[in-house]
C-alpha positions, 0 to 999 in steps of 0.5 A, spaced: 298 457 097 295 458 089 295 465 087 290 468 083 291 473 078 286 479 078 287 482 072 287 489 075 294 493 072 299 494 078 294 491 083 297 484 084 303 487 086 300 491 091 297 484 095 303 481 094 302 477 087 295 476 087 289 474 091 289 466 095 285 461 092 278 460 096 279 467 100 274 473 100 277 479 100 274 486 101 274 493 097 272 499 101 270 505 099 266 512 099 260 513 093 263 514 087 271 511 088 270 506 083 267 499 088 263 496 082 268 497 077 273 493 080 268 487 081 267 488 074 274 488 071 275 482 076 270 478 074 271 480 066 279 479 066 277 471 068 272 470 063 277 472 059 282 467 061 277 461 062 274 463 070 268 463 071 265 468 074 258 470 078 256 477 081 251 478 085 247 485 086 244 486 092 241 494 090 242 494 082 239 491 076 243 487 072 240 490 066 243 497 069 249 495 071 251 491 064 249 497 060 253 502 064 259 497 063 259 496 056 258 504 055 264 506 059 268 501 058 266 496 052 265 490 057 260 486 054 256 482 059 251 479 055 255 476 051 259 472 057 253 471 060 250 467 053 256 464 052 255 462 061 261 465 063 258 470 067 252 469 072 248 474 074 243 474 081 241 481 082 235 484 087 229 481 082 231 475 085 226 474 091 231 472 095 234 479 095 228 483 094 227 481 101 231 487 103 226 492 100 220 489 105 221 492 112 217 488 115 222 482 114 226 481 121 234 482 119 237 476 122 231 472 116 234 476 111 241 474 112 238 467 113 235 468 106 241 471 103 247 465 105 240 460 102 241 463 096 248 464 095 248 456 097 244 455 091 247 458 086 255 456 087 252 449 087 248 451 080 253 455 076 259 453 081 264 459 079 272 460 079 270 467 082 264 471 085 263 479 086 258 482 090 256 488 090 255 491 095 254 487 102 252 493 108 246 494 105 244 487 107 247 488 115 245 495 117 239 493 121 242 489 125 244 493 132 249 488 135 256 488 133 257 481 135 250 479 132 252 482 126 260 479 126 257 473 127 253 473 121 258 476 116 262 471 119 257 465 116 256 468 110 264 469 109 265 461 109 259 461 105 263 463 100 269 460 103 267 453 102 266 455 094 272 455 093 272 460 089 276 467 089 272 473 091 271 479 092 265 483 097 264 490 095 262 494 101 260 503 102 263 507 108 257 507 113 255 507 120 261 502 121 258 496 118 265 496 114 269 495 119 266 489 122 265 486 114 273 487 113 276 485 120 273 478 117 276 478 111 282 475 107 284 482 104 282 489 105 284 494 100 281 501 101 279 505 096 278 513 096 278 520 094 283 525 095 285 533 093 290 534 090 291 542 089 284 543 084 283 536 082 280 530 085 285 524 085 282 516 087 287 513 091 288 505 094 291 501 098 292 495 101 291 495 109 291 487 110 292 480 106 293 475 110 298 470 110 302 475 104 307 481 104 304 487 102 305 493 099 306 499 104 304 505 100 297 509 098 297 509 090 293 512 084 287 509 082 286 511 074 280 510 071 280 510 064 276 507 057 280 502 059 277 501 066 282 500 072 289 501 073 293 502 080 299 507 078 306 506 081 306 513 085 303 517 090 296 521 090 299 526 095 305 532 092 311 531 096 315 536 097 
């Protein structure tokens, strides 16, 4: 099975050597763990090596979101996205702008979202889609099986793409573990205290059909964006 590189410093060895081409594979974390900026880094690293990329923003404006980008990291997305090696589809388009009206039963919102995903791989055809996030869209649904069921339908949405990617998703209510057990790859990012400080971690909890990596490592973020480091977040003694 082809491997796809993500771009992401020591995170490929930690799957293994990448992800599978065609899979969906998801990035667990709390608020403020750095979700956004590995899609980010994902999809930038493959525009930079010929992939055409989408990014699909459930909660967020595209404006807000390349512009915290660019300041933190230099990543220009406005440019990928002149020259189309970058597509956006972000919470202005009405399809996702269902999610704000309360009125709207969750089982159509769910309808609509796998119609718009549909619609736009079959329009920009992508190597590589980010989403971020996906909780947001299931949390009123209160059956577990409904709710497997349904993220299952939109997993082979993507699947079905054959494009490589990525669902960001929060810690919340248990939504996460549903969205995770139908994955190809879950990778749990966090937050640890090291004497005074505060120290992201990562691991690699499943990957389909690959060796891993048995051990939690340190997540950096930089002015450069992402790099997994070689040791430990926790003192050994």
């Amino acid at each position: 099975m082809e491997r796809v590189g993500t771009g992401i410093p020591g995170y490929d060895e930690l799957l293994g050597g990448g992800f599978f081409k065609g899979s969906v594979n998801v990035v667990i974390g709390g608020t403020g763990t750095g979700k956004t900026v590995f899609g980010g880094e994902f999809i930038h690293e493959g525009a930079k090596h010929g992939k055409k990329g989408m990014v699909v923003l459930t909660s967020e404006e595209t404006e807000y979101i390349r512009r915290e980008w660019y300041t933190s990291f230099g990543w220009d997305f406005w440019k990928l996205e002149e020259e189309g090696d970058v597509t956006f589809v972000d919470i202005a388009d009405p399809d996702l702008r269902l999610q704000k009206t309360v009125e709207i039963a969750p089982d159509e919102l769910i309808k609509s979202f796998k119609k718009l995903l549909e619609n736009k791989i079959k329009t920009v055809n992508p190597d590589l889609i980010f989403i971020d996030s996906l909780e947001a869209l299931f949390l009123a649904i209160d059956s577990k099986y409904r709710l497997k069921s349904m993220v299952d339908d939109v997993f082979n949405v993507l699947r079905e793409a054959a494009a490589t990617c990525i669902v960001a998703t929060g810690v919340i209510y248990g939504v996460d573990e549903i969205i995770a057990y139908s994955a190809d790859s879950i990778t749990n990012i966090g937050m640890v205290r090291v004497g005074n400080n505060i120290q992201r971690s990562i691991h690699v909890a499943k990957h389909r059909g690959s060796a891993i990596v048995n051990q939690v490592r340190v997540l950096q973020l930089s002015d450069n964006g992402i790099d997994v480091l070689s040791q430990s977040p926790y003192l050994e003694f």
